[in-house]
C-alpha positions as MATLAB code, in Angstrom:
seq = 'XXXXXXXXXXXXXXXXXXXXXXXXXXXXXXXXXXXXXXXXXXXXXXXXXXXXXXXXXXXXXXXXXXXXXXXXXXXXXXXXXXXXXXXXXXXXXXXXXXXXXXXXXXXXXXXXXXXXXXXXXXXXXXXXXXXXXXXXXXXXX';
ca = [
       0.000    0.000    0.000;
       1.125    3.422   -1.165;
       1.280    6.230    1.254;
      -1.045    8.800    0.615;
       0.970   11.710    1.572;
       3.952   10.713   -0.960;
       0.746   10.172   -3.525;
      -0.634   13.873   -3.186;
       3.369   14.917   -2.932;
       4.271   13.122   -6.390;
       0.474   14.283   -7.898;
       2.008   18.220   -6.542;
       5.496   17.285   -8.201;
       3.684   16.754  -12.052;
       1.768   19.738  -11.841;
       4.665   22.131  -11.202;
       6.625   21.067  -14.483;
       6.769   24.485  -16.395;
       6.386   26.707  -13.681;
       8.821   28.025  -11.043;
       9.141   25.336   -8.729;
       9.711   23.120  -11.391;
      12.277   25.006  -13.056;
      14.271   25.597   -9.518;
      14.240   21.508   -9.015;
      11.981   21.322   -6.020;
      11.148   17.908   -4.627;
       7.867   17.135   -2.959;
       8.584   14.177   -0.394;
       5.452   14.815    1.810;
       1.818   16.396    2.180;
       0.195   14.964    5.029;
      -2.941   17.039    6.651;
      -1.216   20.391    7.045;
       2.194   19.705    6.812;
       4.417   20.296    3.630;
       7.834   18.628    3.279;
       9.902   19.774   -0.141;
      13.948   20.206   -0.875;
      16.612   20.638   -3.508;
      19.945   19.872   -4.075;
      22.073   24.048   -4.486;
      22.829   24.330   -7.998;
      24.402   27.322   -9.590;
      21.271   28.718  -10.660;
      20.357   28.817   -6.902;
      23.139   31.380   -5.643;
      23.428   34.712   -5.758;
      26.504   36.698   -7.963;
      28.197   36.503   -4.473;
      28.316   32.510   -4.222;
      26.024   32.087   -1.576;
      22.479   30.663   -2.062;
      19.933   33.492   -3.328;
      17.599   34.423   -0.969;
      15.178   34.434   -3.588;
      15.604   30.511   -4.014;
      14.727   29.981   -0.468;
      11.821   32.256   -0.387;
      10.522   30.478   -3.288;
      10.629   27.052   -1.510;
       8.962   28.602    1.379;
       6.333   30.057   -0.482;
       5.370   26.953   -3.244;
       5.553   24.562    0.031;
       2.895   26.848    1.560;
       0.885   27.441   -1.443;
       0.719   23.770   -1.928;
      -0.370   23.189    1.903;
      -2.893   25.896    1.316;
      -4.327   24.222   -1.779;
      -4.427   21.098    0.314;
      -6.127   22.606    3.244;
      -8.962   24.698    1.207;
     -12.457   24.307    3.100;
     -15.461   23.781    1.224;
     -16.530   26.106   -1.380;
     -13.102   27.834   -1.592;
     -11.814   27.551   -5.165;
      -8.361   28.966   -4.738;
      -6.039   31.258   -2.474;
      -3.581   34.443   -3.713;
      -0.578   35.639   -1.120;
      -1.495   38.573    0.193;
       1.971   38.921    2.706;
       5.197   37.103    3.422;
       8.028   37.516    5.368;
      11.276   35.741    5.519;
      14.521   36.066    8.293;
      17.218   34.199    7.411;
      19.823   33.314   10.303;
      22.192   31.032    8.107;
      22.788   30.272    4.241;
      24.419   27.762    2.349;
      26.957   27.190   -0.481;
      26.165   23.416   -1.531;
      24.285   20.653   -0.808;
      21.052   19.960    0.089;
      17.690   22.217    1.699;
      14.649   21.424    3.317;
      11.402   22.887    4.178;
       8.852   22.245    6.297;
       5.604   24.086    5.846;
       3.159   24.118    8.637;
      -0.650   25.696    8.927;
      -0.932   27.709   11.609;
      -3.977   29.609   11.284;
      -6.952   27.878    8.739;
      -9.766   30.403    8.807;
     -12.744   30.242    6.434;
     -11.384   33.203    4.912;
      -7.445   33.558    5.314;
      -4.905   30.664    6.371;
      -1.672   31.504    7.764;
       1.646   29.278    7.203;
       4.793   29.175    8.972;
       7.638   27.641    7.206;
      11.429   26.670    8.319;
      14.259   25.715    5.571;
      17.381   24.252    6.764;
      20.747   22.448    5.346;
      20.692   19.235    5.050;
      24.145   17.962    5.696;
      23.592   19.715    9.691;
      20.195   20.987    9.829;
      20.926   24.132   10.778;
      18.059   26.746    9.930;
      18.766   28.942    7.184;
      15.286   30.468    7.345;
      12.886   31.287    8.867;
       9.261   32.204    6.756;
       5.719   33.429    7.463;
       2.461   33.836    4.610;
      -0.720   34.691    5.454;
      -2.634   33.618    2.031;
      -6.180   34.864    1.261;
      -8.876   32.458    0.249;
     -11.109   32.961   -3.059;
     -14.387   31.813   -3.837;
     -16.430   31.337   -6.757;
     -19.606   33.630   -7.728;
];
């Protein structure tokens, strides 16, 4: 038996071919309630002119690992969600290697949801960032 949270993961991972996550490389590996769990390896095309990562590339983790929880976590009747703010702090960076992000719902209103989101290296898990959305919820009509 498959594990439905690597299903809805892989079913996110088709969807973004074409678009910015898919262009950056970013995994899915989990989706489970309202928890998101994405990655990718640093690449060149990830850092800045400077030769560290590109804060840019980390907020756009962040952000597609929320949107995707958001999407996930819609009630009824809502047919979609836009970001109306985010912020990001970022205590660390990285070079090479692997990140991670977890995305995690803290606020699910009928109306806005709210997502806090941490990215960290791989090889020591040390946080590189730290990232907060609050996304507004559409509905038809």
């Amino acid at each position: 038996m498959t594990d439905p949270s690597i299903e809805r993961a892989a079913t996110v991972q088709k969807s973004q071919q074409g678009s910015l996550p898919g262009l950056l490389g970013f995994e899915w590996l989990r989706m489970e309630g309202s928890t998101v769990e994405g990655r990718f390896d640093v690449k060149p095309h990830h850092l800045s002119p400077t030769g560290f990562l590109h804060a840019a590339s980390v907020v756009a983790l962040a952000d597609s690992a929320s949107g995707f929880g958001c999407l996930n976590c819609l009630p009824a009747g809502a047919s979609g969600f836009t970001t109306a703010e985010l912020k990001a702090n970022f205590p660390g960076t990285s070079r090479e290697g692997g990140v991670r992000c977890t995305a995690r719902l803290v606020h699910g209103g009928r109306t806005t949801q709210v997502w806090d989101a941490e990215v960290t290296r791989e090889p020591d898990g040390k946080a590189i960032a730290l990232f907060r959305c609050t996304q507004i919820l559409l509905y038809a009509g």
